[in-house]
C-alpha positions in Angstrom: 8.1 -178.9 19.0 8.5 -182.6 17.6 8.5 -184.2 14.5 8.0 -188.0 14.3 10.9 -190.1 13.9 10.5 -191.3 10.6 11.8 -191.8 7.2 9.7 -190.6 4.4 10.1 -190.6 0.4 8.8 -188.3 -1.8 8.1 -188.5 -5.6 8.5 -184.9 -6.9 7.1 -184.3 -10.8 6.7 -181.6 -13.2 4.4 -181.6 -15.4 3.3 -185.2 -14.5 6.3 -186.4 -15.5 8.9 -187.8 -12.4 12.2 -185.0 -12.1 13.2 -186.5 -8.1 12.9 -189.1 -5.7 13.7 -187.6 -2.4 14.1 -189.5 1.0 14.8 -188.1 3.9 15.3 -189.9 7.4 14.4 -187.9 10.8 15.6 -188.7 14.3 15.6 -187.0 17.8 18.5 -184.4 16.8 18.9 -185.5 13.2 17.7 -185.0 9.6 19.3 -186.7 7.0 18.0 -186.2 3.3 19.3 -187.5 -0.1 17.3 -185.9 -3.6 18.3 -187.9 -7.2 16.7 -187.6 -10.5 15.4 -191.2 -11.7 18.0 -193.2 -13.6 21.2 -190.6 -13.3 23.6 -191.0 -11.0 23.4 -186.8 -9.5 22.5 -186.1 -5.7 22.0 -183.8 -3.3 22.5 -184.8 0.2 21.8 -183.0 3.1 23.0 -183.6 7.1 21.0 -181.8 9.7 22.2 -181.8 13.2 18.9 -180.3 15.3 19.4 -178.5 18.4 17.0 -179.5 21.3 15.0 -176.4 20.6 14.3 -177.5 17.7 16.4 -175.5 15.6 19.7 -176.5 13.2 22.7 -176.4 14.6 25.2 -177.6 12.0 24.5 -178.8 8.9 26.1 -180.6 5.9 25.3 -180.5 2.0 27.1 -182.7 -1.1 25.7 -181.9 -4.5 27.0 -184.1 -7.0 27.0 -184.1 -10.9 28.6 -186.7 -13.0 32.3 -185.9 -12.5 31.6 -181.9 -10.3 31.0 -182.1 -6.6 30.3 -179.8 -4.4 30.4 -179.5 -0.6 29.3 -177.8 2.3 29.4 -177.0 6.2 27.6 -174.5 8.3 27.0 -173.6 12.1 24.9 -171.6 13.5 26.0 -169.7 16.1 24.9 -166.2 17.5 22.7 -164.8 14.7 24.7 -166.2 11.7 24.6 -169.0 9.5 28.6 -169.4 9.0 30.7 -172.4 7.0 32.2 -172.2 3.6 31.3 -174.3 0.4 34.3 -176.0 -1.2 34.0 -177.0 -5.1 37.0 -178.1 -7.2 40.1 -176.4 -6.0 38.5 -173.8 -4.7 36.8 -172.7 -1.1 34.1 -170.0 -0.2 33.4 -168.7 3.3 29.9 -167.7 3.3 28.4 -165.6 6.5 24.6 -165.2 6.6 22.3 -163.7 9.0 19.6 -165.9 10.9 15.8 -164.8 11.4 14.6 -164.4 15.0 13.6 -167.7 15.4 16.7 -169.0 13.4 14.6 -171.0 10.7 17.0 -172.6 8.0 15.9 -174.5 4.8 18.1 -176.6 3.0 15.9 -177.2 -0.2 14.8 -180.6 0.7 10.3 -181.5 1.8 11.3 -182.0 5.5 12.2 -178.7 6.1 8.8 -177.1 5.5 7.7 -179.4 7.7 10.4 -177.9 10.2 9.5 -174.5 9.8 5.6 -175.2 9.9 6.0 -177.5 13.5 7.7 -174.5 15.4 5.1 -172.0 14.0 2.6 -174.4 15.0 4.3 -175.0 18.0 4.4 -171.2 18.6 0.6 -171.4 18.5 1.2 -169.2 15.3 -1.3 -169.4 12.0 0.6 -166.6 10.0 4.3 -165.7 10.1 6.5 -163.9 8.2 10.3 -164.0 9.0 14.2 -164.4 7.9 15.0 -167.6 6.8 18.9 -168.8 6.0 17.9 -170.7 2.9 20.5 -172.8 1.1 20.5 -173.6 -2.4 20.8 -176.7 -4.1 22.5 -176.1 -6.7 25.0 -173.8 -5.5 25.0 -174.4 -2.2 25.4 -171.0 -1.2 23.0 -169.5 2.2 21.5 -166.3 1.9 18.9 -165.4 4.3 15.4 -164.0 2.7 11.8 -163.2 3.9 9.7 -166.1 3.4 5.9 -166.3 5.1 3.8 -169.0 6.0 -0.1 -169.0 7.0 -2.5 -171.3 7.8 -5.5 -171.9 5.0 -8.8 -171.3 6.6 -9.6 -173.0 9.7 -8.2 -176.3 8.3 -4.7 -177.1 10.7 -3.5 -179.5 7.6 -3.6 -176.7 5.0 -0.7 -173.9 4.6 0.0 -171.5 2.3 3.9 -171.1 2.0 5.0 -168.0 0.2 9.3 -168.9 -0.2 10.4 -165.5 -2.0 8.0 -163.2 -3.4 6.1 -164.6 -6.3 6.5 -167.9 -5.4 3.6 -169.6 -3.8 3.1 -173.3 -2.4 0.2 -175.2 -1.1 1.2 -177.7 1.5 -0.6 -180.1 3.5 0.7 -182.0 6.2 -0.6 -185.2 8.4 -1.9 -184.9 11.8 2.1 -185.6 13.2 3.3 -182.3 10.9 4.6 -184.6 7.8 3.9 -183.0 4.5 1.7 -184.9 2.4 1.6 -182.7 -0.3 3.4 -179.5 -1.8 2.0 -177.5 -4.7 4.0 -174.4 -5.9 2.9 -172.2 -8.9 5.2 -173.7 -11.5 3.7 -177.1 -11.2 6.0 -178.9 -9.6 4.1 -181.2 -6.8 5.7 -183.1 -3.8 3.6 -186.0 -2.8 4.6 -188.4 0.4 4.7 -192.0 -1.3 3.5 -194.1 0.9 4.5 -197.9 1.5 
C-alpha cells in the first residue's frame, strides 16, 4: 500500500462560495497537512508519522483561532489511540480504541485517500470498520464506525459513509489521490491542480 509522494492543495467550498484552502504534503513515512479559511489568519495543522504498514503511528494537531490555540499528540500503540490535547492552561488525556486495521482520520482530504489505498490494497470493494477519528475543532479522538464501498465497477468512484447519515462521493486518480469529495451538505473538495 503506497501513496505518491506528493503535495496536493485543495479548494474546499460551500455553497459555491470558498470556506478552506487545504495543502497537504506526503512522503515515504510522513503526512503533513495545514487547512485555513481564505483571508483569516486560523489553522489547523496536522503531523502524521506513517508506519511502514502503512498505518499512523504518532500524530500531531495545532488548531489555532485568533488569540485560542489548541494542541495535540497521539500514539498508537496496542489497540489505542492514546495522547492528551492541551488548550489554555489546561491538559486532557484522551484514550481511544483503534479498528482492526487501525485506520485513523484526522479531518484533513489525504486521509480518505489513506483509508481508501489500504482497502484497495486489501483487494477490498466494501468495508465497514472502527476508525479513531479526530476532530478539528476540538481535537478530541473517538473511534466510530465509518464504511466505505466502491461505486459500480468504476475503481475511481467511492462511496464513503463517515458516521451515519453522512454520505460522500469521492473520486480519486489512478495513484489513489482524491480528486473530488462530495458529502450531502454541499460541501465539495476539489484537487486544484497547477
Amino acid at each position: 500500500m503506497t501513496l505518491p509522494l506528493v503535495t496536493c492543495r485543495y479548494e474546499i467550498r460551500r455553497g459555491g462560495e470558498v470556506v478552506a484552502l487545504e495543502q497537504e504534503t506526503l512522503a515515504a513515512n510522513r503526512i503533513v497537512g495545514v487547512r485555513r479559511p481564505p483571508e483569516r489568519p486560523d489553522s489547523y495543522e496536522v503531523e502524521a508519522d506513517i508506519n511502514p504498514d502503512g498505518t499512523v503511528g504518532r500524530i500531531a494537531v495545532r488548531y489555532s483561532r485568533g488569540p485560542f490555540v489548541r494542541n495535540a499528540t497521539y500514539e498508537a500503540a496496542d489497540d489505542f489511540l492514546r495522547g492528551n490535547v492541551s488548550a489554555l492552561a489546561g491538559r486532557n488525556v484522551i484514550t481511544t480504541k483503534l479498528g482492526r486495521y487501525r485506520e485513523v482520520d484526522a479531518d484533513l482530504v489525504v486521509f480518505r485517500a489513506l483509508t481508501i489505498a489500504h482497502i484497495r490494497a486489501r483487494g477490498q470493494t466494501r468495508w465497514t470498520g472502527r476508525v479513531a477519528s479526530i476532530d478539528s475543532n476540538t481535537l478530541v479522538a473517538a473511534t466510530n464506525k465509518q464504511s466505505c464501498r466502491r461505486a459500480g465497477d468504476d475503481p475511481h468512484k467511492w462511496i464513503y459513509e463517515p458516521r451515519m447519515g453522512d454520505v460522500e462521493e469521492i473520486d480519486i486518480d489512478d495513484d489513489g489521490m482524491v480528486v473530488v469529495r462530495r458529502d450531502n451538505r454541499g460541501t465539495v473538495a476539489r484537487l486544484v491542480r497547477d
